[in-house]
PyMOL Python script that loads the backbone (N, CA, C, O; Angstrom):
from pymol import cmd

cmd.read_pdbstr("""\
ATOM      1  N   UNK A   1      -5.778 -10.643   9.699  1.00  0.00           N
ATOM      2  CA  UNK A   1      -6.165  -9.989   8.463  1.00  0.00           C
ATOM      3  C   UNK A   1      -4.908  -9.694   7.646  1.00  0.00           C
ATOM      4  O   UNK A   1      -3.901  -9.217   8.169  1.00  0.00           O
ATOM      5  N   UNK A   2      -4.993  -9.978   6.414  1.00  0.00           N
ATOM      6  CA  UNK A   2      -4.079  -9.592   5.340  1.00  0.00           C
ATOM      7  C   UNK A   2      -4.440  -9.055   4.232  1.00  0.00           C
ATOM      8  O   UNK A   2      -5.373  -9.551   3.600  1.00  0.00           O
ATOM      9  N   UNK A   3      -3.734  -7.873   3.751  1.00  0.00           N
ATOM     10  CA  UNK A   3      -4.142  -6.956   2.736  1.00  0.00           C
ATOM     11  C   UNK A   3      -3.355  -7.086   1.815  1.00  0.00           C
ATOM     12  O   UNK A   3      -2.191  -6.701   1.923  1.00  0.00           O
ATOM     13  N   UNK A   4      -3.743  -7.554   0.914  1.00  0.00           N
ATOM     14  CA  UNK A   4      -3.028  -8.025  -0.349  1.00  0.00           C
ATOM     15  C   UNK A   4      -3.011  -6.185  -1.178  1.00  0.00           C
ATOM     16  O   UNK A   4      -4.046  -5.519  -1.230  1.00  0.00           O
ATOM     17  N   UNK A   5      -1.678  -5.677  -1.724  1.00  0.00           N
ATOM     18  CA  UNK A   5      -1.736  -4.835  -2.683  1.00  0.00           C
ATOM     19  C   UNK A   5      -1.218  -4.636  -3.857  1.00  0.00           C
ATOM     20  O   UNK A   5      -0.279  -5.322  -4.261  1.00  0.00           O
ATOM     21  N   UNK A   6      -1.802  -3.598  -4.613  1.00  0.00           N
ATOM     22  CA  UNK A   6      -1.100  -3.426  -5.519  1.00  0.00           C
ATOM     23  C   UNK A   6       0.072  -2.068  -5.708  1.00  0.00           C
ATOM     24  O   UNK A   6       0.801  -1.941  -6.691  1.00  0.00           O
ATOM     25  N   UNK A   7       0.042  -1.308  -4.746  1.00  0.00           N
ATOM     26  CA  UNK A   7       0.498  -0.529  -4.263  1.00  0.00           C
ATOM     27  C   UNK A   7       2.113  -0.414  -5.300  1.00  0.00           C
ATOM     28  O   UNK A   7       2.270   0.642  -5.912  1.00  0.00           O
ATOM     29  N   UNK A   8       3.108  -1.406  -5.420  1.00  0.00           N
ATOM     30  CA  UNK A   8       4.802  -1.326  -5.524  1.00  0.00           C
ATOM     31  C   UNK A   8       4.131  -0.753  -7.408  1.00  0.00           C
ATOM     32  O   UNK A   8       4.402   0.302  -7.981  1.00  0.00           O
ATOM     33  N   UNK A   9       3.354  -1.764  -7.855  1.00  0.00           N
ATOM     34  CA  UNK A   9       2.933  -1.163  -9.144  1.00  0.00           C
ATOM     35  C   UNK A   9       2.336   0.286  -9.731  1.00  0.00           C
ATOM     36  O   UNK A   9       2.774   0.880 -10.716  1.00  0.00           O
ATOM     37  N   UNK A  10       1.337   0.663  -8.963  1.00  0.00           N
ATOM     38  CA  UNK A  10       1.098   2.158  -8.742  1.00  0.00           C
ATOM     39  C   UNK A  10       2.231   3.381  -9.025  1.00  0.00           C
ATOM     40  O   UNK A  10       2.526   4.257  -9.837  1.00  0.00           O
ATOM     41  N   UNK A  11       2.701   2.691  -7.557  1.00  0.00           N
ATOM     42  CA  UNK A  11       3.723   3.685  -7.468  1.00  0.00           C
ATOM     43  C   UNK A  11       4.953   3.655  -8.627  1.00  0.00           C
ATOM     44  O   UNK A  11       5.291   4.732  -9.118  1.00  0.00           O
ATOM     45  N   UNK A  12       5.553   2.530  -9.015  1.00  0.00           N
ATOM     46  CA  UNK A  12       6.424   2.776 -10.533  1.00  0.00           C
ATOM     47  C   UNK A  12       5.387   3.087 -11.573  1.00  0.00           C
ATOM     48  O   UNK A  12       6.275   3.185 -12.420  1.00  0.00           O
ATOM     49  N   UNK A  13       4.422   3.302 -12.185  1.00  0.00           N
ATOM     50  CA  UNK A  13       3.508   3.819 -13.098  1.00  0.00           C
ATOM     51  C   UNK A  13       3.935   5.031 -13.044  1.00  0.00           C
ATOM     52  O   UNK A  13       4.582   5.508 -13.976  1.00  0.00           O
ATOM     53  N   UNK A  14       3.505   6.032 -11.445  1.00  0.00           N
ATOM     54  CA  UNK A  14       3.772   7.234 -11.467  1.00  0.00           C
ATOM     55  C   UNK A  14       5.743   7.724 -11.696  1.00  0.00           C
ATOM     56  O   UNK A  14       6.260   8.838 -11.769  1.00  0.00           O
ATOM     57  N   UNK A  15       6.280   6.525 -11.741  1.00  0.00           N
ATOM     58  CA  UNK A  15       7.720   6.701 -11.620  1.00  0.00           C
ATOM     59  C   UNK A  15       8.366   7.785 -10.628  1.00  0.00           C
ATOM     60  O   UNK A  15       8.935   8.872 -10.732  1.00  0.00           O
ATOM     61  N   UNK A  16       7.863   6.657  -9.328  1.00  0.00           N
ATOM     62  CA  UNK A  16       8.254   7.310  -7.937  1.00  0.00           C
ATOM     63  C   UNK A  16       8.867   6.128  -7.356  1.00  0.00           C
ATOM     64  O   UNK A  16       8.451   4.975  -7.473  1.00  0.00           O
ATOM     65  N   UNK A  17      10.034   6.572  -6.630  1.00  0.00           N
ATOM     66  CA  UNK A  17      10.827   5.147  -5.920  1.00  0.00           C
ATOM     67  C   UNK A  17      10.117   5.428  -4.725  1.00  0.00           C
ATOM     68  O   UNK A  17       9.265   6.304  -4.575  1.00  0.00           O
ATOM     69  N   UNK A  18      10.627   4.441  -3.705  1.00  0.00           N
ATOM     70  CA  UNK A  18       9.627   4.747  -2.594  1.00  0.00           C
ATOM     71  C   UNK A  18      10.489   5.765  -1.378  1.00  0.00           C
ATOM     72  O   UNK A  18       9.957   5.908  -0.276  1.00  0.00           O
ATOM     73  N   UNK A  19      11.379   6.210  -1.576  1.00  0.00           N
ATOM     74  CA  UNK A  19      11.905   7.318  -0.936  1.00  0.00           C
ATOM     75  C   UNK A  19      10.654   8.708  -1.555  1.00  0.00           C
ATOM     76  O   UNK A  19       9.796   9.202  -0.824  1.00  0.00           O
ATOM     77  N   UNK A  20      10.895   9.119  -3.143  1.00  0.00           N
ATOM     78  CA  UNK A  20       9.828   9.760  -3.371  1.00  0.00           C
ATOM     79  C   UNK A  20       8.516   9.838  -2.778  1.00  0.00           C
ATOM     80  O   UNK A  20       8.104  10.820  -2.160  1.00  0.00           O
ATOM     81  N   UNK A  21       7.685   8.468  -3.043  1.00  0.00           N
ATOM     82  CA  UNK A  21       6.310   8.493  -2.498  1.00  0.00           C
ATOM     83  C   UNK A  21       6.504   8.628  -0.752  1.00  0.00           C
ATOM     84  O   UNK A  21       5.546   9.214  -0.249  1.00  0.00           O
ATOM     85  N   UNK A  22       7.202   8.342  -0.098  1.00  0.00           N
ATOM     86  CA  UNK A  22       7.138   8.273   1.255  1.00  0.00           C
ATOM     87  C   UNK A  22       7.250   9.417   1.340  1.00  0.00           C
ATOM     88  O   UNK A  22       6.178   9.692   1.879  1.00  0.00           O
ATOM     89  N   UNK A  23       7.911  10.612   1.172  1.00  0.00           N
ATOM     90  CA  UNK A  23       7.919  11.840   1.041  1.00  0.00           C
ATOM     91  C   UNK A  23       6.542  12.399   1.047  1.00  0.00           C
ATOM     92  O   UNK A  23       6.070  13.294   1.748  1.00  0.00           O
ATOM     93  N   UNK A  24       5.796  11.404  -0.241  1.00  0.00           N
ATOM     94  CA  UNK A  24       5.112  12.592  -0.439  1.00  0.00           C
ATOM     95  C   UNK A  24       3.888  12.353   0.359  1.00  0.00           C
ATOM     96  O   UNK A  24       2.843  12.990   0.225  1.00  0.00           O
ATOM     97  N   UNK A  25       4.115  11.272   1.300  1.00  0.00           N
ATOM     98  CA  UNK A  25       2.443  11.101   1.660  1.00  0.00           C
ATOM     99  C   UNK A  25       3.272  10.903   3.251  1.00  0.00           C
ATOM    100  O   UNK A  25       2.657  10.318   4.142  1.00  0.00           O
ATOM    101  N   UNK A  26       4.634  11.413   3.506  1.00  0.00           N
ATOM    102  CA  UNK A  26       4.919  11.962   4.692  1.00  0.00           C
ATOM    103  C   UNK A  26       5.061  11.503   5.947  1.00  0.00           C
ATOM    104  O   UNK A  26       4.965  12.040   7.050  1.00  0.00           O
ATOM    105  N   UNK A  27       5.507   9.527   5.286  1.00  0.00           N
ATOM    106  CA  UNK A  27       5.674   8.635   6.226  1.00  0.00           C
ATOM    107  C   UNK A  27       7.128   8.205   6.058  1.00  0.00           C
ATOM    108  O   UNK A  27       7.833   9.124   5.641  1.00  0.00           O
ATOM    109  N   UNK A  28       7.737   7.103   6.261  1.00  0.00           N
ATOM    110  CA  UNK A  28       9.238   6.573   6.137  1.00  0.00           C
ATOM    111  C   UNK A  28       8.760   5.815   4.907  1.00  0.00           C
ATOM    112  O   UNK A  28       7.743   5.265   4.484  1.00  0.00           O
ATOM    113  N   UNK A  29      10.425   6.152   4.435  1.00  0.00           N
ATOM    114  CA  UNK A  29      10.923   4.855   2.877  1.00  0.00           C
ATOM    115  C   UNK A  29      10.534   3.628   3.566  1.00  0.00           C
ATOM    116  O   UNK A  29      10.037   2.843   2.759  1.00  0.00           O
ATOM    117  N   UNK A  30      10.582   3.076   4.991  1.00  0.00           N
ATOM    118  CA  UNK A  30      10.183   1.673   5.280  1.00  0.00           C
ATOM    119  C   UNK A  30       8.857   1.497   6.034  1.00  0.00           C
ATOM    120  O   UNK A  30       8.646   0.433   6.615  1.00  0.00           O
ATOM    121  N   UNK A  31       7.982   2.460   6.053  1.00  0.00           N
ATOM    122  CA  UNK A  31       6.895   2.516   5.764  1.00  0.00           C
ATOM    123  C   UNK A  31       6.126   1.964   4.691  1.00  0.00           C
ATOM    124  O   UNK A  31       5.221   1.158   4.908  1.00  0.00           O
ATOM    125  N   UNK A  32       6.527   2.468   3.212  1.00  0.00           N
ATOM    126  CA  UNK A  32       6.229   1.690   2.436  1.00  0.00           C
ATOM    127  C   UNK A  32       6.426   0.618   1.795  1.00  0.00           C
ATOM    128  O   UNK A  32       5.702  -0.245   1.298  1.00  0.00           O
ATOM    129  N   UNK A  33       8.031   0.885   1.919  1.00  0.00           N
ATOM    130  CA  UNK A  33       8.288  -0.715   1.914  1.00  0.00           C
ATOM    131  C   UNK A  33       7.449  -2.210   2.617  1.00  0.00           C
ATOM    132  O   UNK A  33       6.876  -3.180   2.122  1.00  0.00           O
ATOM    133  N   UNK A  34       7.701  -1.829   3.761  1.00  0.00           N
ATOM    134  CA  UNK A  34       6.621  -2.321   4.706  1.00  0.00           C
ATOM    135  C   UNK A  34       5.095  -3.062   4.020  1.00  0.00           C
ATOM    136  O   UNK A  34       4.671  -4.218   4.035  1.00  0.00           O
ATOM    137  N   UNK A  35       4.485  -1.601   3.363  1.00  0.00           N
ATOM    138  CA  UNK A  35       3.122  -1.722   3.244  1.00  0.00           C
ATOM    139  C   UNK A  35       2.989  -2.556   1.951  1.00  0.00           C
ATOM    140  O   UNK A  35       2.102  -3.398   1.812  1.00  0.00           O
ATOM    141  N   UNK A  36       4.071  -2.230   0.858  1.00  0.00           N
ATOM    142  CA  UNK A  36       4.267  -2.758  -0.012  1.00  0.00           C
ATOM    143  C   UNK A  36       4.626  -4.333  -0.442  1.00  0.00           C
ATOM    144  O   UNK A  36       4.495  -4.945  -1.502  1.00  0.00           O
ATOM    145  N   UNK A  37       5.095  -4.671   0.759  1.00  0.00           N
ATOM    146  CA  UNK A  37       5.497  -6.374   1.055  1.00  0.00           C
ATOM    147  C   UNK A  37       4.743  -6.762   1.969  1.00  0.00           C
ATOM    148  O   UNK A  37       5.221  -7.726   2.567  1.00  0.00           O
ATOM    149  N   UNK A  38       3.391  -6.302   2.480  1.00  0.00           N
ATOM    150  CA  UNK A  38       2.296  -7.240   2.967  1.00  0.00           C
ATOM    151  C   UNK A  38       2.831  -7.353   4.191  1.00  0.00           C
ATOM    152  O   UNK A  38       2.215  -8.167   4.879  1.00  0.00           O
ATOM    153  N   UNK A  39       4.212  -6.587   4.999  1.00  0.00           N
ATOM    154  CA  UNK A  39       4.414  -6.508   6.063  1.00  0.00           C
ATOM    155  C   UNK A  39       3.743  -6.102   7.462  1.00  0.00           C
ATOM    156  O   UNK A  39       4.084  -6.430   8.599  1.00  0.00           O
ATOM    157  N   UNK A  40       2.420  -5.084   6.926  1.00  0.00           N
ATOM    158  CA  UNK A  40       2.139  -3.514   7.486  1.00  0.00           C
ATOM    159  C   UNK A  40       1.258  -3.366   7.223  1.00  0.00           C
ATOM    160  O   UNK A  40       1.259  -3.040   6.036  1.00  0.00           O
ATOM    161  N   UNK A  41       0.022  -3.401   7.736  1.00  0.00           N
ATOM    162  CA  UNK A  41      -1.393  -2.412   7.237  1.00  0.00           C
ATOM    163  C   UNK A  41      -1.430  -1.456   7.723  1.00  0.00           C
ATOM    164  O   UNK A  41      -1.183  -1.192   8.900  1.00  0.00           O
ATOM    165  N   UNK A  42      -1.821  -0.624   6.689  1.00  0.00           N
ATOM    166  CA  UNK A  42      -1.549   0.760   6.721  1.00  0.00           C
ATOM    167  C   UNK A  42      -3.024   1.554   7.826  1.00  0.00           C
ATOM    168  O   UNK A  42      -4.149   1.064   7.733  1.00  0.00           O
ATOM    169  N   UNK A  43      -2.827   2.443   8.529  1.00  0.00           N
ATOM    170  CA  UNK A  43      -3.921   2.992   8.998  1.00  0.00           C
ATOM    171  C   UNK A  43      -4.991   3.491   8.170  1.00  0.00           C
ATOM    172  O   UNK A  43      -4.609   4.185   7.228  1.00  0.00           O
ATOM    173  N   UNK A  44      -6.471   3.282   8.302  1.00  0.00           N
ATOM    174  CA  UNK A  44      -7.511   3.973   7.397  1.00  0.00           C
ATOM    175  C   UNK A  44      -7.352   5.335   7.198  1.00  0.00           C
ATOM    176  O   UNK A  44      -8.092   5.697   6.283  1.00  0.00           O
ATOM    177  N   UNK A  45      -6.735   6.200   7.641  1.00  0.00           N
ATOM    178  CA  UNK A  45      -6.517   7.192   7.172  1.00  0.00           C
ATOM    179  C   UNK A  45      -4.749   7.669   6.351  1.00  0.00           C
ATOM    180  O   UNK A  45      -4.241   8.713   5.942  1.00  0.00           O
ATOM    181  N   UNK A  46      -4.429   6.582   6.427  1.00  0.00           N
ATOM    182  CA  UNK A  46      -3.559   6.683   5.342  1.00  0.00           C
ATOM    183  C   UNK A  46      -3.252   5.558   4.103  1.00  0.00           C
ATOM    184  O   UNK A  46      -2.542   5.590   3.098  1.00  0.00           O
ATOM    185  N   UNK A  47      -4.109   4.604   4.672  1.00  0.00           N
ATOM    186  CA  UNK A  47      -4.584   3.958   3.406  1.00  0.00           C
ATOM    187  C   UNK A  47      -5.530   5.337   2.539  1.00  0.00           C
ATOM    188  O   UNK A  47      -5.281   5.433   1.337  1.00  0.00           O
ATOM    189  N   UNK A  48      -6.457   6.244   3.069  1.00  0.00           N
ATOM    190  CA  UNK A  48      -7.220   6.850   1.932  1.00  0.00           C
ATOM    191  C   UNK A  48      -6.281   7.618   1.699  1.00  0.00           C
ATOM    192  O   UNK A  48      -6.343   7.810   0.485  1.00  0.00           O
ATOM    193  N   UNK A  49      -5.129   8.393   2.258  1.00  0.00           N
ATOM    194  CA  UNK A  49      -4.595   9.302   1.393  1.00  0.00           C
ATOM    195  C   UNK A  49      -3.495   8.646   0.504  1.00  0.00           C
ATOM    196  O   UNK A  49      -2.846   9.587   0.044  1.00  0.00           O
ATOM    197  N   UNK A  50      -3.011   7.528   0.073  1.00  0.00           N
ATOM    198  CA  UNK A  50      -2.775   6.630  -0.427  1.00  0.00           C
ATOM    199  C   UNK A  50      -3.750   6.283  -1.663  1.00  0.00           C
ATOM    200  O   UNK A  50      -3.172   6.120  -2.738  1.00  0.00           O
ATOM    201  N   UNK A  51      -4.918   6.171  -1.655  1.00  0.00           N
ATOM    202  CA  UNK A  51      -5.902   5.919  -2.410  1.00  0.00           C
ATOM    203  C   UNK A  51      -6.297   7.293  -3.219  1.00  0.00           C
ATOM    204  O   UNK A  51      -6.624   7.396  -4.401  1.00  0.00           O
ATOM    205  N   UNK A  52      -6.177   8.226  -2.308  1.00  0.00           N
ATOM    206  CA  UNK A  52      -6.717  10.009  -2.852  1.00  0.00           C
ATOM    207  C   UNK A  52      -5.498  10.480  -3.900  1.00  0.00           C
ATOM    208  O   UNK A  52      -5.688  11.235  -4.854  1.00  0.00           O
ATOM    209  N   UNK A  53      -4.060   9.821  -3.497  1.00  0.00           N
ATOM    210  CA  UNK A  53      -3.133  10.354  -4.178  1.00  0.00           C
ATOM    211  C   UNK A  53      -3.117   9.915  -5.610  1.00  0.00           C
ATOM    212  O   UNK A  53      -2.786  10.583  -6.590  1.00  0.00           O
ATOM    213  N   UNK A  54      -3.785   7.933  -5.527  1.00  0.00           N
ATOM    214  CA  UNK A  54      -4.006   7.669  -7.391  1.00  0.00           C
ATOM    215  C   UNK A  54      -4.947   8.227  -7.590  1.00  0.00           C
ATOM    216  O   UNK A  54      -4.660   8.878  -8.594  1.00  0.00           O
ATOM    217  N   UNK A  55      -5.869   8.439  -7.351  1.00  0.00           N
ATOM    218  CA  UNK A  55      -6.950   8.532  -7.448  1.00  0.00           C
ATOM    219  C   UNK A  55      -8.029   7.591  -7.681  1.00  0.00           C
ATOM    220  O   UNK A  55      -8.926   7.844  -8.485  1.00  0.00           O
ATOM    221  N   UNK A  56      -7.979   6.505  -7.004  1.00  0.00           N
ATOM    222  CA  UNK A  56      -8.854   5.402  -6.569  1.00  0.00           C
ATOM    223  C   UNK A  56      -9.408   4.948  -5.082  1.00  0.00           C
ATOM    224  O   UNK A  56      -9.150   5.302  -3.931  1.00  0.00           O
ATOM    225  N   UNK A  57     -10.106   4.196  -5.554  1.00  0.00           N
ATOM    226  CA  UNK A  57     -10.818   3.880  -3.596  1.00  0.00           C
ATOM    227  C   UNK A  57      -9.740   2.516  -3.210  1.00  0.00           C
ATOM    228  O   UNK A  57      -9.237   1.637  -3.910  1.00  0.00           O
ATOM    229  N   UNK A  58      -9.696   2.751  -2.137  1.00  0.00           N
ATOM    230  CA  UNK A  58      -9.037   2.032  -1.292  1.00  0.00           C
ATOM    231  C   UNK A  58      -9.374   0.396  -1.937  1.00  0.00           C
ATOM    232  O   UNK A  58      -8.404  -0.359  -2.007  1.00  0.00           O
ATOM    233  N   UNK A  59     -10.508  -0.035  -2.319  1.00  0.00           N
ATOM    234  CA  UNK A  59     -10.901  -1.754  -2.973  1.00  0.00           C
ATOM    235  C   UNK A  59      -9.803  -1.332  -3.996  1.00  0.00           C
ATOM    236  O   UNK A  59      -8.852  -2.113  -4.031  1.00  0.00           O
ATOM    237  N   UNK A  60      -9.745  -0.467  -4.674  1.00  0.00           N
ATOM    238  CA  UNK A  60      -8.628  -0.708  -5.918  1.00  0.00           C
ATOM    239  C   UNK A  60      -7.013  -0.602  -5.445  1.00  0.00           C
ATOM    240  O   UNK A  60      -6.282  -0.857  -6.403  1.00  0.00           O
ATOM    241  N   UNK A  61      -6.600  -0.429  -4.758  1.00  0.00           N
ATOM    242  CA  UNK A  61      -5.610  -0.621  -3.981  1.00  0.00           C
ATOM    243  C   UNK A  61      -5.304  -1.841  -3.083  1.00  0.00           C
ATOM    244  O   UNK A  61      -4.449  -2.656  -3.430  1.00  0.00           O
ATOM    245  N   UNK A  62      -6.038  -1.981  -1.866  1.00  0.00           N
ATOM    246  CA  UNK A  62      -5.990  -2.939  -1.133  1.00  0.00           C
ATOM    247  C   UNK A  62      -7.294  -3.862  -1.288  1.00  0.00           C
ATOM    248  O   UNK A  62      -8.449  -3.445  -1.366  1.00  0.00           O
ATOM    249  N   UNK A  63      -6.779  -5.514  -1.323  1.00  0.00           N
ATOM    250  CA  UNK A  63      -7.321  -6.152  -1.054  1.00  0.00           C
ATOM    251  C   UNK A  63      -7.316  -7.021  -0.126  1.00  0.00           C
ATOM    252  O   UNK A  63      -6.237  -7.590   0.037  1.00  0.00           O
ATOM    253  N   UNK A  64      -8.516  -7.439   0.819  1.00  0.00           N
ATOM    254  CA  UNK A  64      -8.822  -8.064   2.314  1.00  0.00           C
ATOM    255  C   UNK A  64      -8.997  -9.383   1.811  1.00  0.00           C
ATOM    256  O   UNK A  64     -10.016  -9.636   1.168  1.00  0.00           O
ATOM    257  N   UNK A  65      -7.843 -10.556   2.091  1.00  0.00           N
ATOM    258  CA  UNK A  65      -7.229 -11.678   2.557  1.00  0.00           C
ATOM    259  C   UNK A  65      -7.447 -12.387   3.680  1.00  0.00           C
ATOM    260  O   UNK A  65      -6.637 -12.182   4.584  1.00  0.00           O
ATOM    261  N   UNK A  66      -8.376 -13.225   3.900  1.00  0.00           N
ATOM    262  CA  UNK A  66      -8.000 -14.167   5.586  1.00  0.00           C
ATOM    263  C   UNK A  66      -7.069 -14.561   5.711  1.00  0.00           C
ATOM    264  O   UNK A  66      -6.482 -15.229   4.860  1.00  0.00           O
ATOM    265  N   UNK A  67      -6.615 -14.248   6.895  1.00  0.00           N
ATOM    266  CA  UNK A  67      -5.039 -15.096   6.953  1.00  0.00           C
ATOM    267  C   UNK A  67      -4.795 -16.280   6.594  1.00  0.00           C
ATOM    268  O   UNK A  67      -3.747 -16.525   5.996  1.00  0.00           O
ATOM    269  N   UNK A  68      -5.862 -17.428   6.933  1.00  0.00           N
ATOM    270  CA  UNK A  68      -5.705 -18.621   5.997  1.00  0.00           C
ATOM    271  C   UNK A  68      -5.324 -19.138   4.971  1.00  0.00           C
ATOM    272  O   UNK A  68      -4.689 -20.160   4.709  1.00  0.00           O
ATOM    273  N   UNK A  69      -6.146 -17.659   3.914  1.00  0.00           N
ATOM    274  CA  UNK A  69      -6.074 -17.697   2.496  1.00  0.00           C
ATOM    275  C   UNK A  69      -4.428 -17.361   2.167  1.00  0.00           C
ATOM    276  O   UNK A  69      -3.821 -17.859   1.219  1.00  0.00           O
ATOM    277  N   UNK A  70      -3.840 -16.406   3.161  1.00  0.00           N
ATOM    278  CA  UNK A  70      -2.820 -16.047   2.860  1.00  0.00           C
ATOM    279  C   UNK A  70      -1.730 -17.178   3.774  1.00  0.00           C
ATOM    280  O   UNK A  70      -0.581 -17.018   3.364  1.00  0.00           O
ATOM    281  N   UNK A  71      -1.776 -17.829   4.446  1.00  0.00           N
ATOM    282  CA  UNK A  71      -0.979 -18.823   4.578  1.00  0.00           C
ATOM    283  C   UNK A  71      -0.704 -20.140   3.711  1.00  0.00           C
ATOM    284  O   UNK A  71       0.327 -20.776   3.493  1.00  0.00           O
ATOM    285  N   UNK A  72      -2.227 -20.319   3.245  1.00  0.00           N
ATOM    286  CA  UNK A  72      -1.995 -21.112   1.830  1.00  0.00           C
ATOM    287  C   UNK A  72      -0.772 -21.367   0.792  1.00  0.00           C
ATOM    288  O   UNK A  72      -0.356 -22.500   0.549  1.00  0.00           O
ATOM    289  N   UNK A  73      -0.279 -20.268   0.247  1.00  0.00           N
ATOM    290  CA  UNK A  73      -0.143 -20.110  -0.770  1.00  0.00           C
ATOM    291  C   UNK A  73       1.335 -20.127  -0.713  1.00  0.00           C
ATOM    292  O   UNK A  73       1.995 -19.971  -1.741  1.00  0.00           O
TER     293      UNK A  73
END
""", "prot")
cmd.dss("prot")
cmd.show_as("cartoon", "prot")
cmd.util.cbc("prot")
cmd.orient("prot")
C-alpha cells in the first residue's frame, strides 16, 4: 500500500517548516519528513490528528495508491 499526499503543501500554506509541525503534532522532524516523501504511513491515529489539525478528513490529505500504480510511474 502507498499513500500518496498532500501533506509538504498543507503544511507551507500554514507556514510551518517541518521542525514546527512535528512539534506540534508531537512526533520527529523525520517523521514527517518521512510521511511527507511517501516514505512512512502514518498510523490511523495520527494520520487523524494530522487531518483534525487542517481541518479535513483524512481522503483530503491522504490518498490510497496500489503499489503497482505507484511503481509505474
Amino acid at each position: 500500500m502507498y499513500l500518496k499526499n498532500n501533506l509538504d503543501k498543507l503544511r507551507k500554506l500554514k507556514g510551518l517548516t517541518q521542525e514546527e509541525f512535528a512539534n506540534e503534532l508531537k512526533v520527529s522532524r523525520q517523521t514527517v519528513s518521512a510521511i511527507e516523501n511517501g516514505k512512512y504511513n502514518p498510523s490511523l491515529d495520527l494520520a487523524f490528528e494530522i487531518a483534525l489539525y487542517f481541518n479535513k478528513t483524512i481522503e483530503e490529505i491522504f490518498i490510497y495508491e496500489k503499489e503497482e500504480n505507484h511503481e509505474k510511474k
